[in-house]
C-alpha positions in Angstrom: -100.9 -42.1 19.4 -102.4 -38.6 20.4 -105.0 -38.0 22.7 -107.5 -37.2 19.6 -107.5 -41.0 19.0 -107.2 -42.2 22.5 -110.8 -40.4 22.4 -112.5 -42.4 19.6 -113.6 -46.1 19.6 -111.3 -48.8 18.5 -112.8 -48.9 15.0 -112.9 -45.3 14.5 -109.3 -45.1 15.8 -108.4 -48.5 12.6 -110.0 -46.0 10.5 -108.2 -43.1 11.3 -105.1 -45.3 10.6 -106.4 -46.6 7.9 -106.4 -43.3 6.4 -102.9 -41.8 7.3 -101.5 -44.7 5.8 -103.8 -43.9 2.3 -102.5 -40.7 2.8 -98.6 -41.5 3.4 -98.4 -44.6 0.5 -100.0 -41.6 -2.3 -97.8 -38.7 -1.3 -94.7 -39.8 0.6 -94.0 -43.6 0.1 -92.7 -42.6 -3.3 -89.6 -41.0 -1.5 -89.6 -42.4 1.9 -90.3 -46.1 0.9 -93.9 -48.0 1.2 -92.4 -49.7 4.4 -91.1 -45.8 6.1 -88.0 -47.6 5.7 -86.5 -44.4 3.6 -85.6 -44.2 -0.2 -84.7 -41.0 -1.9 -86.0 -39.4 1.5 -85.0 -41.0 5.0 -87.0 -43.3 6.9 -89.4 -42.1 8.9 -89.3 -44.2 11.9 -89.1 -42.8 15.7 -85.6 -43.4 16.2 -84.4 -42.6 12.6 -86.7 -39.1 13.9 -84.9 -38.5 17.7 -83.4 -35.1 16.6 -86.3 -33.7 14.6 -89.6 -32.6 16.9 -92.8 -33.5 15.7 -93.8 -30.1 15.5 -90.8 -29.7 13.0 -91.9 -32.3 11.0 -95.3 -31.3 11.0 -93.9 -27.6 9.1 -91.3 -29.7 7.0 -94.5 -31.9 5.5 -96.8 -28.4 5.0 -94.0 -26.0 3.5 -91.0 -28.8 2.3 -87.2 -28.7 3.3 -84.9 -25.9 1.8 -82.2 -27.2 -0.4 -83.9 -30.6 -0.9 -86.1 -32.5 -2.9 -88.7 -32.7 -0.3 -91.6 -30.0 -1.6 -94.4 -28.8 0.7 -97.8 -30.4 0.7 -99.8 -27.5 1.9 -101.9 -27.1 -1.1 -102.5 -30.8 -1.4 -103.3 -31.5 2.0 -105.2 -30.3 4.7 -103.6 -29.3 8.2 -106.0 -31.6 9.4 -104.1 -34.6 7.3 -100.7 -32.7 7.7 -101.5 -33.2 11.7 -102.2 -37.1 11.1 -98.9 -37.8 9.0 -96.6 -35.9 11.4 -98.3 -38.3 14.6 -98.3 -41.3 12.3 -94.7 -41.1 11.3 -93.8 -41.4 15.4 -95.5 -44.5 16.0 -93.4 -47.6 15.8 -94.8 -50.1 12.5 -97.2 -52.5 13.4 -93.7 -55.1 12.5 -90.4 -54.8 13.4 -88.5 -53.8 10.2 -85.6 -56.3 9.7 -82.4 -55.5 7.0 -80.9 -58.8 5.6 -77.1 -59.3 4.5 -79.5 -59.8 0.7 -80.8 -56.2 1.7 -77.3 -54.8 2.4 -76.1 -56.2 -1.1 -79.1 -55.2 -3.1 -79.0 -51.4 -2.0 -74.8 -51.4 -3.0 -73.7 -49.0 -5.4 -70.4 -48.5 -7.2 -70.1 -45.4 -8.8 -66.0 -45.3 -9.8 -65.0 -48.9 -9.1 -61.4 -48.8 -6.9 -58.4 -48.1 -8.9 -60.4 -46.4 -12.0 -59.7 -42.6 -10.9 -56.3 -41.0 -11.0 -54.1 -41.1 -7.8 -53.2 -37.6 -7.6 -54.6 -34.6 -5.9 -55.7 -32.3 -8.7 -55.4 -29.7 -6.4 -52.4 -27.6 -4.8 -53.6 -27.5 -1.5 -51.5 -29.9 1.5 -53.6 -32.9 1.5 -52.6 -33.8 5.1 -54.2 -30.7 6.3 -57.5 -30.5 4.6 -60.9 -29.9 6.3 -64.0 -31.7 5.6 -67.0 -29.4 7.5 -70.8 -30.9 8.1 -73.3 -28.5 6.9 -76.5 -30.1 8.6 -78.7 -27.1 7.4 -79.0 -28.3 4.0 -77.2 -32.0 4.1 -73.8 -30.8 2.2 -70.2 -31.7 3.3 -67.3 -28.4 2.4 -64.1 -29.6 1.7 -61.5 -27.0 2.6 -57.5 -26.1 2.4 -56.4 -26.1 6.1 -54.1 -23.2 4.8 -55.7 -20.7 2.9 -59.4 -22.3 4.0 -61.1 -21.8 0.7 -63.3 -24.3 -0.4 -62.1 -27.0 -2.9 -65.2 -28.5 -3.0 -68.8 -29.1 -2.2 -71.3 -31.6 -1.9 -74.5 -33.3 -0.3 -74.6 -36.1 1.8 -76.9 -38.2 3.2 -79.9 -36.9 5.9 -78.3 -36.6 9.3 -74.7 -37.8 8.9 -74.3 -39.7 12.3 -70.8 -40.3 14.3 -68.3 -38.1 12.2 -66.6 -39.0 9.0 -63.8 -41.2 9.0 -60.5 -41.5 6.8 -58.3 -43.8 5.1 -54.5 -43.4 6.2 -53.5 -42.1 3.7 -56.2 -39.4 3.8 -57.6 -40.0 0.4 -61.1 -41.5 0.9 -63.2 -40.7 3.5 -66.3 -42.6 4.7 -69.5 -41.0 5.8 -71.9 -42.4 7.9 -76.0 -41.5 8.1 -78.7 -42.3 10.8 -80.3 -43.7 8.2 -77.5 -46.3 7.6 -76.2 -45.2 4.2 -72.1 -45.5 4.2 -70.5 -42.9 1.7 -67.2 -43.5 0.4 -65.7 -40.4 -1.3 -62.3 -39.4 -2.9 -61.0 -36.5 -1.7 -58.7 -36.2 -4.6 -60.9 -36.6 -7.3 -63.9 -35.1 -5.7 -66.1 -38.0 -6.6 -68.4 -40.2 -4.9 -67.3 -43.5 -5.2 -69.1 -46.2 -3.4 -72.2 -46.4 -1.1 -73.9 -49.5 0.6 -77.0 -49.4 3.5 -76.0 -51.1 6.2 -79.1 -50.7 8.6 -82.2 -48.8 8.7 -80.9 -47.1 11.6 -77.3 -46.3 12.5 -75.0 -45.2 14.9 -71.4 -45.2 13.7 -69.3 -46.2 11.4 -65.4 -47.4 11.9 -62.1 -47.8 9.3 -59.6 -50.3 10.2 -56.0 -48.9 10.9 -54.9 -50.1 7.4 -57.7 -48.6 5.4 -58.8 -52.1 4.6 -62.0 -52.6 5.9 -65.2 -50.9 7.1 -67.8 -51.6 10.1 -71.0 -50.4 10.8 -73.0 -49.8 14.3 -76.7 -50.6 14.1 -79.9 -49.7 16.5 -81.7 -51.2 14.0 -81.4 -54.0 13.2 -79.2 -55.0 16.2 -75.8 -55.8 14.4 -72.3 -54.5 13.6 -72.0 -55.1 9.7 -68.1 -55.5 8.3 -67.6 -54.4 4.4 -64.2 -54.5 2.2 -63.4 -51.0 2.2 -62.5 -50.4 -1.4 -65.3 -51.3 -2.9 -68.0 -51.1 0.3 -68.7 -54.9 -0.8 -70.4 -56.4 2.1 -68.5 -59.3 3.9 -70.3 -60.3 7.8 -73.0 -59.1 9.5 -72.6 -60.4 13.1 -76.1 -60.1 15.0 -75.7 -58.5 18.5 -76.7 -60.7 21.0 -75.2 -61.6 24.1 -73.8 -65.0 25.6 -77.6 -64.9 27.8 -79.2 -64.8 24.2 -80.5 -61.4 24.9 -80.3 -59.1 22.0 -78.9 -55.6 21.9 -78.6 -51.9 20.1 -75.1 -51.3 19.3 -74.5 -47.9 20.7 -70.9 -47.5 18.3 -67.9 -49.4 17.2 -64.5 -47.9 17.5 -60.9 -48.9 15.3 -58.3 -49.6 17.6 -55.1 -50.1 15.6 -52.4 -50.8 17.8 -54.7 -54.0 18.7 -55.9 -54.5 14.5 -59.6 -54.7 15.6 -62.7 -53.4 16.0 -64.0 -52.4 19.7 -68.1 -52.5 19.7 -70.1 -50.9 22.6 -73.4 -52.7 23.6 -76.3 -50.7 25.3 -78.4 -53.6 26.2 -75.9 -56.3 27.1 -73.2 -56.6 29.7 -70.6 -57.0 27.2 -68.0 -55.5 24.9 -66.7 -56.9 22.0 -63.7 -57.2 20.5 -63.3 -57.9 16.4 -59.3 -58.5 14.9 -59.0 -57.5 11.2 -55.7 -59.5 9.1 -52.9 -58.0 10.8 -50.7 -56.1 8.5 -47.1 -58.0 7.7 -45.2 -54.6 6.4 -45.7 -50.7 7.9 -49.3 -49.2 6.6 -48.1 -45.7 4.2 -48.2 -42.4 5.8 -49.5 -43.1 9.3 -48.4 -42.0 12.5 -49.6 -45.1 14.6 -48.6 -47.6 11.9 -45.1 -47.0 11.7 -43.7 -50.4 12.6 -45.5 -54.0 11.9 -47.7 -54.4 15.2 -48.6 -58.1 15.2 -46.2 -58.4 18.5 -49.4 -56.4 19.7 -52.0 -58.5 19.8 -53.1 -59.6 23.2 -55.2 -62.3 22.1 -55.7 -65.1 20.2 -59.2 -64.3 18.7 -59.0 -65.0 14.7 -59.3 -62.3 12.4 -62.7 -61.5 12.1 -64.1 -63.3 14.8 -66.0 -62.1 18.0 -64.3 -61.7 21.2 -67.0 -60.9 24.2 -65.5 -59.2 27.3 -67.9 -59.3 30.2 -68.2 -56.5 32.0 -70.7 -55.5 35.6 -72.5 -53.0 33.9 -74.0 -51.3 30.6 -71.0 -49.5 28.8 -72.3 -47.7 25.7 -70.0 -44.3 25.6 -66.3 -45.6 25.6 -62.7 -43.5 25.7 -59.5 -45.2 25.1 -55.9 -44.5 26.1 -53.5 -43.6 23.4 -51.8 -47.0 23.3 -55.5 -48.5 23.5 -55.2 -51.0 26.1 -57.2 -49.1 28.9 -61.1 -48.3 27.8 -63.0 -46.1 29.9 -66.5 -47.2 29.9 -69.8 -44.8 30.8 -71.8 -46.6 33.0 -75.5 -46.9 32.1 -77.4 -43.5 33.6 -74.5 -41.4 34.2 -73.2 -43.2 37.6 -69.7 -43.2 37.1 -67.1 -44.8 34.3 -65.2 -47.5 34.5 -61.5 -48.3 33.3 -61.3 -52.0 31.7 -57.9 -53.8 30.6 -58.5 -54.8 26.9 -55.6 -57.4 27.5 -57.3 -59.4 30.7 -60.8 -57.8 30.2 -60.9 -56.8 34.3 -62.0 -54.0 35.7 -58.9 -52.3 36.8 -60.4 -48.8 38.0 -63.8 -47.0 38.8 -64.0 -43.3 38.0 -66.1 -40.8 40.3 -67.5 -38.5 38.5 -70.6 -36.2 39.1 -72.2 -35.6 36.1 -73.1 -37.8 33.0 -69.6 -37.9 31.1 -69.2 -37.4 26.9 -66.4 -39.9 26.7 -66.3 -39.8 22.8 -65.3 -36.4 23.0 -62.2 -36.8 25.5 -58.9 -35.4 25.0 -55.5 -36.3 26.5 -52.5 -34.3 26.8 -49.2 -34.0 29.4 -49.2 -32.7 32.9 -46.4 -32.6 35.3 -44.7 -35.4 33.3 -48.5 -37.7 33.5 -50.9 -38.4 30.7 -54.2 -37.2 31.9 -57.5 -37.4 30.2 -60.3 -34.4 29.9 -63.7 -35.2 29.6 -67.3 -32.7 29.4 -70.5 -33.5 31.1 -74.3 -33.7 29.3 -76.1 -33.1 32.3 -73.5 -30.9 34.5 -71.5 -28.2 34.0 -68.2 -29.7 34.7 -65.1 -31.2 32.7 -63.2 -33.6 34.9 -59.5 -34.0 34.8 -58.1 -37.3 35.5 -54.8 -39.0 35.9 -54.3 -41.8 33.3 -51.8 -43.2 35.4 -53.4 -44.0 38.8 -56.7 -42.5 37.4 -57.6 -40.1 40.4 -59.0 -37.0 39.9 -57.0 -34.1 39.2 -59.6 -31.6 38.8 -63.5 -31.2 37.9 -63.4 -27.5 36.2 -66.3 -25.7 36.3 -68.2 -24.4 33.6 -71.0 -22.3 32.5 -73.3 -25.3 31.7 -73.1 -29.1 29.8 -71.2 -29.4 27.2 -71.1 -32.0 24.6 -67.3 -31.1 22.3 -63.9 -30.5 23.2 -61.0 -30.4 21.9 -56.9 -29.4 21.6 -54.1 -30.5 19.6 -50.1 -31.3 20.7 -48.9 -27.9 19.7 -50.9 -25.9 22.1 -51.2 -25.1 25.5 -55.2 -24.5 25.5 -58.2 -27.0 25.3 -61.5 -25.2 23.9 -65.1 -26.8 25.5 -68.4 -25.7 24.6 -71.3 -25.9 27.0 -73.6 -26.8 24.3 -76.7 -27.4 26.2 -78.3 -24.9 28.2 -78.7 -21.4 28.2 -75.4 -20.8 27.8 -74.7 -22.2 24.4 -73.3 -19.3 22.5 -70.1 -19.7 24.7 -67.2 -21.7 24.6 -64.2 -22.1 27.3 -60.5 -22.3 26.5 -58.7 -23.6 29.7 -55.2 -23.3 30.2 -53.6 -27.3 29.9 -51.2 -26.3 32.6 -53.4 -24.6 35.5 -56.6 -26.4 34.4 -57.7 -22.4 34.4 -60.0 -21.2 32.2 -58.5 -18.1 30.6 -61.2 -17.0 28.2 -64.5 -17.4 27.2 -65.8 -16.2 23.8 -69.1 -15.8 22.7 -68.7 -14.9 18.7 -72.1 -14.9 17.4 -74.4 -13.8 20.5 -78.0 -15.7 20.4 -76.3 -18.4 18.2 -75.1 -21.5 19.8 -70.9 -21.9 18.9 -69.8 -25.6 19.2 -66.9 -28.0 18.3 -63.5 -27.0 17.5 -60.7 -28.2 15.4 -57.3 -27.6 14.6 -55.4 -27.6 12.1 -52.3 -30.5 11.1 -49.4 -27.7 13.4 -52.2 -26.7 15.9 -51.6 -23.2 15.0 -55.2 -22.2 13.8 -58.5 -23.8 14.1 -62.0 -23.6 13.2 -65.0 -22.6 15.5 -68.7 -23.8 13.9 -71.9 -21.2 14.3 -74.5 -24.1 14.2 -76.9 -22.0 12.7 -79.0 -22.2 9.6 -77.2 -18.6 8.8 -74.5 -19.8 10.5 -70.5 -19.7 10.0 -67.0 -21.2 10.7 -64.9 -19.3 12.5 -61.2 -19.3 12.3 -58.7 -18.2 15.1 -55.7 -17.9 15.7 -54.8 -20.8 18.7 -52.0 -18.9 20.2 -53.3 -15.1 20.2 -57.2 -16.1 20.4 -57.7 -13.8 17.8 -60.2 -14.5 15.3 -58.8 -14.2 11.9 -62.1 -14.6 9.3 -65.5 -16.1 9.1 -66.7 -18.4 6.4 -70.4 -18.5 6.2 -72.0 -21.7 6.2 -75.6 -23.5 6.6 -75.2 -24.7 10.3 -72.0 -25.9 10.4 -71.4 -28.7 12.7 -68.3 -31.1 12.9 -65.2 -30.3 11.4 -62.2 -32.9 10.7 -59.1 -32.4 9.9 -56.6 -35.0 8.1 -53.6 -35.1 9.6 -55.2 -35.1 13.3 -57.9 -37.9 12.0 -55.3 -40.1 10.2 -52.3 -39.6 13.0 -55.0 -40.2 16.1 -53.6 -36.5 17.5 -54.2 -36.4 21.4 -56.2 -33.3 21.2 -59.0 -34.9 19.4 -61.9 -38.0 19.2 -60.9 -41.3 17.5 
């Protein structure tokens, strides 16, 4: 509440409330839901609002949102009542909002039921090696051919797509995932929207089983992980996140992990992780690189398919990187101290990793060194990446860099991995470090004033894309060997960028 109320008696303050909610329920409930639970507009709820500042909000509500539906209320309210919406919409409701399994099923939505559309591209372009870029700016997705990069198509999304989109193997469909817990299912051969289900009010992630079968969904809010039948998006479980102590927790994401066939769920209020088996495929999943052999010989446990498995761990693990064969996680420990390695087949504790800063394990990358795996991760807080051996996980190296960084990346084929340092006054620079030396040997900084984030390469690592995250912004494409930059393709701040084959083969050189 501001300090304006904070001044005013109790009943004046219940009036003042009184009135932003008049106000909200005639002009925004319309879109946003009576409830701020979201609509044709997202909720407007604190956490659904972390990345927009009030002050944003406040000019969003007086002059509307480019590219949207949302119009500007300046000549119907006063900046007075402008003021009081933008406060209001950062208070928590008076209840706690709740989203029922009924809820889940009532908001589903099946545009082109599965099987209805054709099964073939009707385009020319390599389907392996298509793009799909994030254009937060205005809340479209582009969908681009790896090789020539033109655009094949383009289209909105949901507000603030949340967690990166994820394929099916065979890289037709893609699922999309928003803050505001609306899961997208689109065909990328038929450019069509096909399904979409709300899973929570507010929502972290979103993860595809290693068979394309099935989808699950991360909540905040409510606290749950939600499983649906991917072809469709019918809703199957939800399974409420709390812990064996009965305390009840935010799910911070949920990962696939298919040599295991299940679903790995990290808690940020509870000293657990959990661990969710999908059927277990009984032939070789089409056109995937981790799939190519049955893998039931590689389940560890005996947890049923679709039940809960609850690992205990000592701390709060809520960021999580796993090893290629996905036995070992590496958990970040609650408040940046440390990480530690857990054995997914005993669930111990096996290592603890030292590391200085406040580690982005989502956006670790692993590649060869001196006949070792090692694993490369950025800092939010520091301007480091440390280099550790996956083997007898010692540190190799913390690199240092021109401030925090929250992406990086590489691929198989080259010898470089590219790192941003996204936060901090450095942010129109990214570093390409030398996989060998753990040198960096350049650092660019292609649109100076504008901040440059998140690479991605393309299926034979031999070009990759560079994003401008700028509302006048622009994805940049160089050549990985040279460094050369080859064209720019103008975008409305670009941010993620995900290619097929790397998504779909679980390539070293990017996140899973």
């Amino acid at each position: 509440m501001s300090s304006t109320l904070l001044a005013v008696s109790p009943l004046q303050a219940d009036e003042k409330t009184a009135d932003v909610q008049k106000l909200y329920q005639a002009h925004c409930a319309s879109c946003h839901g009576i409830d701020r639970l979201g609509g044709m507009g997202p909720a407007l709820l604190p956490g659904n609002l972390s990345r927009l500042k009030q002050d944003e909000a406040l000019k969003v509500i007086r002059e509307g949102r480019p590219a949207t539906q949302m119009t500007g209320f300046a000549s119907e309210l006063t900046e007075e009542e402008s003021q009081a919406l933008a406060e209001w919409i950062y208070t928590p409701p008076e209840s706690k909002p709740t989203w029922t399994l009924a809820d889940i099923k009532q908001s589903h939505e099946v545009m082109h039921p599965y099987g209805s559309l054709p099964d073939e591209p009707n385009f020319d372009a390599d389907p392996l090696n298509l793009f799909l870029v994030v254009e937060t700016g205005d809340h479209h997705v582009s969908l681009l051919d790896g090789d020539s990069f033109e655009r094949i198509d383009r289209f909105p999304s949901r507000y603030a797509l949340h967690g990166g989109p994820k394929y099916t193997p065979d890289g037709r469909f893609v699922f999309f995932g928003s803050r505001d817990g609306w899961i997208s299912k689109y065909d990328i051969y038929n450019q069509e929207m096909v399904a979409e289900v709300r899973a929570g009010i507010n929502m972290r992630n979103i993860a595809v089983s290693g068979d394309g079968r099935y989808v699950m969904a991360a909540n905040y809010l409510p606290h749950s992980l939600v499983l649906f039948d991917a072809h469709n998006l019918d809703p199957m479980k939800v399974y409420p996140a709390v812990g064996e102590n009965g305390e009840s927790s935010r799910v911070s994401a949920v990962y696939a992990a298919p040599p295991r066939g299940s679903f790995i769920a990290a808690l940020k209020d509870i000293k657990e992780v959990w661990e969710i088996p999908w059927p277990m495929a009984t032939s070789p999943v089409v056109s995937t690189g981790h799939m190519k052999e049955p893998i039931e010989a590689l389940r560890s446990h005996d947890t049923g398919n679709f039940d809960l498995r609850r690992i205990a761990v000592e701390d709060y693990l809520d960021d999580f990187f796993f090893g290629p064969e996905y036995r070992y996680l590496v958990g970040a420990a609650r408040g940046g101290q440390g990480a530690r390695v857990i054995d997914l087949d005993s669930g111990e504790k096996i290592a603890d990793l030292p590391l200085e800063g406040m580690p982005h394990l989502g956006a670790g990358v692993t590649w060869m060194l001196d006949g070792r795996r090692v694993m490369a991760i950025p800092h939010l807080n520091k301007g480091l990446v440390s280099v550790f051996d996956m083997q007898d996980w010692s540190l190799v190296k913390n690199i240092e860099t021109q401030g925090p960084g929250f992406f990086m990346r590489s691929h198989e084929n080259s010898p470089y991995a590219w790192v941003d340092v996204f936060f901090g006054p450095n942010s129109e620079k990214v570093h390409v470090i030398d996989k060998q030396s753990l040198e960096i040997v350049k650092t660019l900084a292609p649109a100076p004033g504008k901040t440059a984030a998140h690479v991605e390469f393309d299926r034979r690592g031999e070009k990759l894309l560079l994003s401008i995250w700028d509302r006048d912004g622009a994805v940049i494409v160089y050549d990985a060997k040279t460094l050369e930059e080859l064209e720019r393709i103008p975008m409305d701040k670009p941010s993620g960028k995900y290619n097929v084959w790397n998504k779909t083969r679980y390539e070293e050189g990017t996140s899973h």
